[in-house]
VOBA-869353 format. One record per residue: residue in three letters; x, y, z of N, C-alpha, C in turn. Coordinates in steps of 0.2 Angstrom, whole numbers, padded with zeros to 4 digits, always signed. Example, Ala and Ser with C-alpha at 12.3 -4.5 7.8 and 13.67 -1.06 7.14 Angstrom:
BEGIN
ALA+0066-0028+0039+0062-0022+0039+0066-0016+0039
SER+0064-0011+0035+0068-0005+0036+0064+0000+0039
% end
This chain:
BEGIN
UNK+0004-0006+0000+0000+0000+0000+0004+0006+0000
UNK+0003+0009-0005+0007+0014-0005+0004+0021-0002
UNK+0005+0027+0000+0006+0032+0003+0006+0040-0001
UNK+0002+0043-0004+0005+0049-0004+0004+0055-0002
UNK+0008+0059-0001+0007+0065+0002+0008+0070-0002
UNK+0002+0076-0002+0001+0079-0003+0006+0089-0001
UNK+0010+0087-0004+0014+0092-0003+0014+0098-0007
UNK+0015+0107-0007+0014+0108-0014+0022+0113-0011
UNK+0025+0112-0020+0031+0115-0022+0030+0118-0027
UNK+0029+0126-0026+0027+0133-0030+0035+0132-0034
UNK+0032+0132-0039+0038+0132-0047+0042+0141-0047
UNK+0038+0144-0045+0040+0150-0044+0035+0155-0040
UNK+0038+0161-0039+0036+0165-0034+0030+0171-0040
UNK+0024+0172-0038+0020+0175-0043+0018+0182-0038
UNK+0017+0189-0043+0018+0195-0038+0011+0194-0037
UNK+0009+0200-0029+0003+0197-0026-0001+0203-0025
UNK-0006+0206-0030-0011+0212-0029-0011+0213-0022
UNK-0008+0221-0021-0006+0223-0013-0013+0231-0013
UNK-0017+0230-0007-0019+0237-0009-0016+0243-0006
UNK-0016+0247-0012-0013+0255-0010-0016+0257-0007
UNK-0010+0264-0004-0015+0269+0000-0017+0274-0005
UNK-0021+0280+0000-0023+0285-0006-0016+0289-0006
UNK-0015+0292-0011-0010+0297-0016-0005+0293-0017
UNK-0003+0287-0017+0001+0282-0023-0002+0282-0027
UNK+0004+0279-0032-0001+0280-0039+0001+0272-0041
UNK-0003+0269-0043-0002+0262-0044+0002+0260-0048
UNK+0004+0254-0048+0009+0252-0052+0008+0246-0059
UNK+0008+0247-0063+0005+0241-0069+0007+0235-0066
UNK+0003+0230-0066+0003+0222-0065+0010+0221-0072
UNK+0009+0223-0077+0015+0218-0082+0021+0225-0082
UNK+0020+0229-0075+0029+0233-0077+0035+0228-0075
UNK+0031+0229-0070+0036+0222-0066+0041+0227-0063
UNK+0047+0230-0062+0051+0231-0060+0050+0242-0062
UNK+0052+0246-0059+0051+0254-0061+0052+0257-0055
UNK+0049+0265-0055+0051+0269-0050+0048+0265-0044
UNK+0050+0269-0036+0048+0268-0029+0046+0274-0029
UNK+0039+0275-0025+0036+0284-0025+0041+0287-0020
UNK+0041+0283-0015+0047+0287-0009+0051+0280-0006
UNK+0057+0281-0003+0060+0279+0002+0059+0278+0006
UNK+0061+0278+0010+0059+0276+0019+0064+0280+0021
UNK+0060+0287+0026+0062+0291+0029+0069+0290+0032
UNK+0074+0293+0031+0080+0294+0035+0080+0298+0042
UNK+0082+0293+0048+0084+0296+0054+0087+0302+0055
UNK+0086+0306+0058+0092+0312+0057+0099+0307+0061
UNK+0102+0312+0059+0112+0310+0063+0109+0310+0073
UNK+0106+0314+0074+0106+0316+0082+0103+0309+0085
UNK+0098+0307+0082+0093+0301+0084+0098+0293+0083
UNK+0101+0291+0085+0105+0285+0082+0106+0283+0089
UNK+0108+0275+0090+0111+0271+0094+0114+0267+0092
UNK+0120+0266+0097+0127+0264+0096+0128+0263+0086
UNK+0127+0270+0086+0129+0271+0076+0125+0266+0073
UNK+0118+0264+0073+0112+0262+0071+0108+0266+0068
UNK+0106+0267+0064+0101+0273+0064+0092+0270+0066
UNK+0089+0274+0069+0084+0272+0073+0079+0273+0066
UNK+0072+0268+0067+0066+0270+0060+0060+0269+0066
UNK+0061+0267+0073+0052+0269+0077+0052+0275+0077
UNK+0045+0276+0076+0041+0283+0075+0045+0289+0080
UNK+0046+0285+0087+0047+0290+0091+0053+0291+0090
UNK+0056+0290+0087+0063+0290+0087+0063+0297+0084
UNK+0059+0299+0079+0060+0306+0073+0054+0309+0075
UNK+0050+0308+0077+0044+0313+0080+0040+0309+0087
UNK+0036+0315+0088+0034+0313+0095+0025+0309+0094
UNK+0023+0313+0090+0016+0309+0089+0019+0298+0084
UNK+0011+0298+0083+0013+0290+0083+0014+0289+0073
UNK+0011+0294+0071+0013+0293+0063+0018+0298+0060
UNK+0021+0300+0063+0025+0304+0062+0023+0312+0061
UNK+0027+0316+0058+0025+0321+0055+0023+0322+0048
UNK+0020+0327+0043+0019+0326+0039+0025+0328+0033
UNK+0031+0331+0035+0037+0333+0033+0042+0328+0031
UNK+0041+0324+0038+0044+0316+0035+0044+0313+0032
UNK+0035+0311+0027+0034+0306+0023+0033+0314+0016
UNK+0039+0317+0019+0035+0322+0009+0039+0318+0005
UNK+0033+0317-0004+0035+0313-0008+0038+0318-0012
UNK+0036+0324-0011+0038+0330-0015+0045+0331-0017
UNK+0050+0329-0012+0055+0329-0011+0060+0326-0018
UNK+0066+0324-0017+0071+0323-0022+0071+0314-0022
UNK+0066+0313-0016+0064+0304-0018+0059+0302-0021
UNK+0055+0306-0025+0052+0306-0029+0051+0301-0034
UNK+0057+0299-0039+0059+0297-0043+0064+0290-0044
UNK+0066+0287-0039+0070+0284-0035+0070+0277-0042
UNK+0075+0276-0046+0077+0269-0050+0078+0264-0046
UNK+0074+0259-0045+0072+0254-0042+0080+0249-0046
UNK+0080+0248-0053+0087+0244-0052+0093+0249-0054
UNK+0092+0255-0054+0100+0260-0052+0101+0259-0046
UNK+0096+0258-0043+0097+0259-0033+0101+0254-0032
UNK+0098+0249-0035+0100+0240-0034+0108+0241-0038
UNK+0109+0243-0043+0115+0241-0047+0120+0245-0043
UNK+0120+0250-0041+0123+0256-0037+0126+0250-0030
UNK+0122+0246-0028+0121+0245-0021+0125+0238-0020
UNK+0125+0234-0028+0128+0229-0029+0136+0230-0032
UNK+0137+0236-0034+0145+0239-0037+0148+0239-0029
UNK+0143+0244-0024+0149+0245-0019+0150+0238-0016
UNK+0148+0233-0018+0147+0228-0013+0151+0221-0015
UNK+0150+0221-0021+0153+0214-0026+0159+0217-0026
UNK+0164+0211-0026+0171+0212-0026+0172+0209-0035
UNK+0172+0211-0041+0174+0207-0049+0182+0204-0050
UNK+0184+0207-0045+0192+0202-0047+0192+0196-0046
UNK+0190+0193-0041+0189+0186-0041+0183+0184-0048
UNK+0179+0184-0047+0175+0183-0056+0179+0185-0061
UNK+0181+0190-0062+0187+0192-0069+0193+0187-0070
UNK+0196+0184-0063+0201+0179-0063+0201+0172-0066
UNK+0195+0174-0062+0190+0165-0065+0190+0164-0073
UNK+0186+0171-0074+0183+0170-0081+0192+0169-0086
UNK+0195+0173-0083+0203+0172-0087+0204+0167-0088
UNK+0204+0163-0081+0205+0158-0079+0203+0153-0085
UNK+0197+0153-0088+0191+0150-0089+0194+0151-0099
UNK+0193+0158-0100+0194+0157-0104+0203+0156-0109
UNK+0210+0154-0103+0215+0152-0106+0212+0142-0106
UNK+0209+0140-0100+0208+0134-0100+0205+0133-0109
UNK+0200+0137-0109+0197+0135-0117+0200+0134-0122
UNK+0202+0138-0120+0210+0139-0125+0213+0134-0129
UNK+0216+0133-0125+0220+0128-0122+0217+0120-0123
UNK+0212+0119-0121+0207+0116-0125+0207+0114-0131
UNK+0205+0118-0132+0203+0119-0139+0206+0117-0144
UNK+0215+0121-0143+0221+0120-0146+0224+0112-0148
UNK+0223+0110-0139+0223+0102-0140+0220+0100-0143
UNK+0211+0099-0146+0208+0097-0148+0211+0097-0156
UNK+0213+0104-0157+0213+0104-0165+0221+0101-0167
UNK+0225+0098-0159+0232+0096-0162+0229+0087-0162
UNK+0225+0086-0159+0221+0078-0157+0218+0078-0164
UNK+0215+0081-0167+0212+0082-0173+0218+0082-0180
UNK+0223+0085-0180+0228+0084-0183+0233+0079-0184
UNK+0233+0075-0178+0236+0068-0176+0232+0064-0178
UNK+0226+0063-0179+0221+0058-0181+0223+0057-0190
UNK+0221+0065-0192+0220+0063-0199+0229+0062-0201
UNK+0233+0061-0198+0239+0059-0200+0240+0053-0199
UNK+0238+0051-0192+0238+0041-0190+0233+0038-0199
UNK+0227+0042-0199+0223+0039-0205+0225+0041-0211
UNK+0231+0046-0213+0235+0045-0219+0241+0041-0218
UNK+0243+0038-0213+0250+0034-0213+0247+0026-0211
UNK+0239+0026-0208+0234+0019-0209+0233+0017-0218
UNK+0233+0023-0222+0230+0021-0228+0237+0019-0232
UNK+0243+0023-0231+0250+0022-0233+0252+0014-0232
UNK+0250+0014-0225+0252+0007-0223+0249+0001-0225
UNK+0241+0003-0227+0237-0001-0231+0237-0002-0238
UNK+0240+0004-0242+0241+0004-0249+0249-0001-0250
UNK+0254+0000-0247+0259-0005-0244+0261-0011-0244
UNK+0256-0013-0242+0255-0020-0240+0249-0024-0243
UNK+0247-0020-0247+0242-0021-0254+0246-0023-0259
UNK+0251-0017-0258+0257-0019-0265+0262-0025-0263
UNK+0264-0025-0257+0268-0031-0255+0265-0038-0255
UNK+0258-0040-0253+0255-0045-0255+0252-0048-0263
UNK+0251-0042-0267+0252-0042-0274+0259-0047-0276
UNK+0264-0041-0275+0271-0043-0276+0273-0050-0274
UNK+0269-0054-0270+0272-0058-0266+0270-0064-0269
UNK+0262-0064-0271+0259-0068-0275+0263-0069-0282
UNK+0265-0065-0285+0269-0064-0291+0273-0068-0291
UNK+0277-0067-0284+0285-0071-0284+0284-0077-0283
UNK+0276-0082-0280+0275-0088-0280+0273-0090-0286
UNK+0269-0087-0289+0267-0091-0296+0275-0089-0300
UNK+0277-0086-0300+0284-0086-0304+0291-0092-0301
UNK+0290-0093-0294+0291-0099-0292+0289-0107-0292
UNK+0284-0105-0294+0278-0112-0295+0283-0112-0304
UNK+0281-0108-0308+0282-0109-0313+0287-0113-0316
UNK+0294-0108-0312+0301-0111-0312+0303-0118-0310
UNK+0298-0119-0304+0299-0125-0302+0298-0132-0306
UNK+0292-0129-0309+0289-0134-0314+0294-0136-0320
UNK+0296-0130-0322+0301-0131-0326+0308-0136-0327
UNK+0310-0132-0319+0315-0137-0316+0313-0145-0315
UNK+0307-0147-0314+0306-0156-0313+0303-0155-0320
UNK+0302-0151-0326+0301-0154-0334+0309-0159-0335
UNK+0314-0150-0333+0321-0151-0337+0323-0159-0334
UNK+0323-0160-0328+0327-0164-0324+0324-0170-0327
UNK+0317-0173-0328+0315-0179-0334+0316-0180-0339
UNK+0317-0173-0343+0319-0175-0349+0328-0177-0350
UNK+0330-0175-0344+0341-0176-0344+0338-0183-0340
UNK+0335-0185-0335+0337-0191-0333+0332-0197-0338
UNK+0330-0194-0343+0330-0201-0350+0332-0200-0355
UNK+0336-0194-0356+0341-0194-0362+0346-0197-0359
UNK+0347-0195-0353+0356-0195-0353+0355-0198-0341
UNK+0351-0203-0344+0350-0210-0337+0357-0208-0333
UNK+0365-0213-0336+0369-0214-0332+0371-0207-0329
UNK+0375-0201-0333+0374-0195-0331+0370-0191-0325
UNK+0361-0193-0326+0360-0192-0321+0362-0193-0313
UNK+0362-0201-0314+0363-0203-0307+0371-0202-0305
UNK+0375-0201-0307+0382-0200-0308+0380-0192-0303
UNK+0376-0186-0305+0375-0179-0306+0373-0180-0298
UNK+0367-0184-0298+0361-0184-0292+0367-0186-0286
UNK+0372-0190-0286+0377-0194-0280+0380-0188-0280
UNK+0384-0184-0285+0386-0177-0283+0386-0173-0278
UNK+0379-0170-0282+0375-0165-0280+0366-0167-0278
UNK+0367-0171-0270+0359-0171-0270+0354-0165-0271
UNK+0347-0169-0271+0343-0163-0271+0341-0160-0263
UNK+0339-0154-0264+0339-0153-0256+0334-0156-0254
UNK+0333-0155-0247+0327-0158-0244+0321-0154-0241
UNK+0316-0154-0243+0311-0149-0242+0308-0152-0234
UNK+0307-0145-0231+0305-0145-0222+0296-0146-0223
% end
């Protein structure tokens, strides 16, 4: 019997209708990324612990929503590039030397690779013109070899015509010749 469990694993994260307040101005469902209306109020310098900077209300004003000078949008935050803010924030922060090193790194390896490959490539097609040399070679030496047997066969033949025709024209002299000079012996 088997078991299963009903688990869910969101494939991605989808954005979530938030509702605004009044005097924001909405933001298109397909921008996706664009300005921020405002920032988030900066503590003054006086207000701070242990060099923290404080964000509770009372920290910069005494009522509980602050004052209305605080949140003005009218200000120079008006306009704020949401990914200048972010690229700005990730220069001071990313060190590229180690990444630049790497990709050096990455790109003499390919290199160098590659070089191999194309000298791996170069040995090949040499092994397969000195396999073809080797094969044309030996083509021609087995040819040749055949040659020298039928031209051996032939002579042979010749040799036991001549030798019957001298041992019954001239009988004594053969045997005379053969006591000599035997025949050799084949292995």
């Amino acid at each position: 019997m088997s078991t299963t469990h009903g688990y869910y694993y969101p494939s991605a994260s989808l954005p979530i209708n938030m509702p605004q307040k009044p005097g924001y101005y909405p933001v298109p469902a397909h921008h996706g990324y664009g300005r921020v209306s405002v920032s988030p109020p900066e503590a003054p310098e006086s207000v701070t612990t242990s060099g923290v900077a404080s964000y509770e209300p009372s920290a910069t004003s005494s009522s509980y929503a602050g004052s209305a000078s605080d949140y003005d949008s009218s200000g120079t935050t008006a306009g704020v590039d949401l990914i200048e803010y972010m690229s700005d924030r990730m220069q001071g922060s990313f060190d590229p030397m180690p990444l630049d090193r790497s990709l050096a790194k990455q790109s003499q390896t390919s290199g160098q690779l590659n070089a191999k490959h194309r000298e791996l490539l170069e040995l090949q097609a040499l092994a397969q013109r000195r396999l073809a040399g080797a094969r044309a070679n030996f083509a021609d030496g087995m040819r040749a070899a055949k040659e020298v047997q039928k031209d051996l066969q032939w002579t042979q033949k010749r040799v036991d015509t001549l030798n019957d025709r001298a041992a019954r024209k001239y009988p004594e002299q053969y045997k005379t010749a053969q006591g000599r000079y035997p025949a050799p012996v084949d292995y």
